[in-house]
C-alpha positions, 0 to 999 in steps of 0.5 A: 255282441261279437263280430266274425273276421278275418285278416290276410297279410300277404308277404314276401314269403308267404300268404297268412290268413288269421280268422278271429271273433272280436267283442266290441264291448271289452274289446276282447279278440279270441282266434278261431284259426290261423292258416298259412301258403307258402307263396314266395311273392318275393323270389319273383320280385325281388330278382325279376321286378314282377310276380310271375304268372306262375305264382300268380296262379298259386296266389289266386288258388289260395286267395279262393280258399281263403274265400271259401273259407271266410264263406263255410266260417261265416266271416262278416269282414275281411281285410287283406293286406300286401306289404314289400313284394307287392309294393315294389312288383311292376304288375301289382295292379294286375295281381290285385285285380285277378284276386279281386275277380276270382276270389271276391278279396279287395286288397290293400297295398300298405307302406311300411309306415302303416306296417308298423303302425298295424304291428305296434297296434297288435303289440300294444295288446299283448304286451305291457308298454306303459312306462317303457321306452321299446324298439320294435322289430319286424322281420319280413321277408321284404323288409325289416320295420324297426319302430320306437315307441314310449309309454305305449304311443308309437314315436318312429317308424322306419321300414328298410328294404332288408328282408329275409328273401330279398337277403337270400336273393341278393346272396344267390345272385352275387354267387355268396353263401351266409358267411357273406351277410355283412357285406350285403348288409352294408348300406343297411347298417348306415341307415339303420345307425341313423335311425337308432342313433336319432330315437335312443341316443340320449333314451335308450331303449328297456328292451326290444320286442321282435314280431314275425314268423321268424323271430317265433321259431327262434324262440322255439330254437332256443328251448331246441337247440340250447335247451333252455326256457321259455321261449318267449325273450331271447337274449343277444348272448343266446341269440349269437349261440343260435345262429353259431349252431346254425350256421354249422349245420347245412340247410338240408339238415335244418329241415330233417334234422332240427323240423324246420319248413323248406321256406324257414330253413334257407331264410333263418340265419339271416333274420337272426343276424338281422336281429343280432344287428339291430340289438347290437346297435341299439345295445340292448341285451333282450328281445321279448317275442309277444307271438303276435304280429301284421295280421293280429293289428289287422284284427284289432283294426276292425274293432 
């Protein structure tokens, strides 16, 4: 017997909505549809402390269609959760109680433990764990996870407030471009030091596993811009070749030279440097990239 659902995870960047039929016997999951708003919750918060009524606006907009949409496909449960913008927005309570009115959707604000715990969830199902010792790395627009995990059993969870839009905020009001990024990385670097030091010192890590929408288009820039497959690992040496190309070509470029969206052409050469960062300082060599992430763990959640 299968069941209907959908899952919404309304991030910094963006607001993601995944619609999948789940089997509670084997368990399988098929997905029927995957719809995404750019809704940049965290350009509001991250430079004001709070989510606009203008955006609000938008956010309810697409928080309606989702529900209409979970209405015509006959969804049975719906699960939405917010993460870093929602976290840290002063009006989060205003905000979950006007989609609640107009839309029907009960919104669950997270912490970035139970983040990376819903990630690893969606990774565990998709990629082999048993016997391995991984570093899980999930590139937000709030905030990065970086979780550990052993023989498939997740070991530590460490969320840092070092996203993609809360990077480009930061850089915009110090009047930086993206050659500065070490330097607004600096605290970051001796907090996350601290956290890959105590989880892979004596026990490093066979590989990481990078989970996000940015992490996806990297794969496809590799296959793009190197020319080289598949797209699902890159390694530190394709990803320093990547983001040189990039860094060379202008924002405007990247949209109508390369394809890439408005809201991933300004935010993807630092969460590339992020993920060069982190693999740097774990020293591993690859980065698996499973396509699966936050929403694919609310899935499985509901089984």
């Amino acid at each position: 017997m299968s069941r209907r659902v959908s899952a919404i995870d309304i991030g910094s960047n963006a607001i993601r909505m995944m619609v999948a039929d789940i089997s509670d016997a084997a368990p399988l999951l098929r997905i029927d549809k995957k719809f995404r708003a750019p809704v940049r919750l965290g350009h509001d918060v991250f430079t004001t402390g709070i989510i606009s009524p203008e955006t609000m606006e938008i956010a309810i907009a697409t928080f309606r269609k989702f529900a209409e949409t979970n209405e015509k496909m006959k969804v049975e449960k719906c699960r939405a959760v917010a993460t870093s913008a929602c976290r840290e927005a002063k009006n989060r309570k205003e905000f979950v109680d006007a989609v609640r009115k107009h839309s029907g959707i009960d919104i669950e604000i997270i912490d970035g433990t139970e983040e990376g715990r819903l990630i690893h969830l969606a990774v565990r199902k998709e990629v082999e764990l048993d016997n391995k010792k991984t570093m899980l790395i999930d590139i937000g627009g709030g905030s990065v996870e970086v979780t550990f995990s052993k023989g498939g059993k997740m070991q530590a969870t460490k969320s840092f407030p070092m996203g993609t839009v809360r990077v480009l905020e930061n850089l915009t009001k110090r009047k930086m471009n993206e050659s500065h990024l070490n330097i607004i990385m600096g605290e970051f670097l001796a907090d996350l030091g601290e956290h890959i030091y105590g989880n892979c010192d004596h026990d490093p890590v066979d590989f990481a596993i990078g989970t996000g929408g940015n992490l996806e288009c990297l794969g496809q820039l590799k296959v793009q811009l190197l020319k080289r497959t598949p797209n699902t690992f890159l390694t530190l040496t394709e990803l320093d070749e990547i983001i040189e190309k990039l860094r060379a070509i202008s924002i405007r470029d990247r949209i109508e030279k390369i394809g890439l969206r408005p809201d991933r052409a300004d935010v993807i050469v630092p969460a590339a440097v992020l993920v060069q960062t982190i693999m740097r300082q774990a020293e591993t060599q690859k980065i698996v990239i499973p396509a699966v992430g936050l929403r694919d763990g609310l899935i499985w959640s509901m089984v």
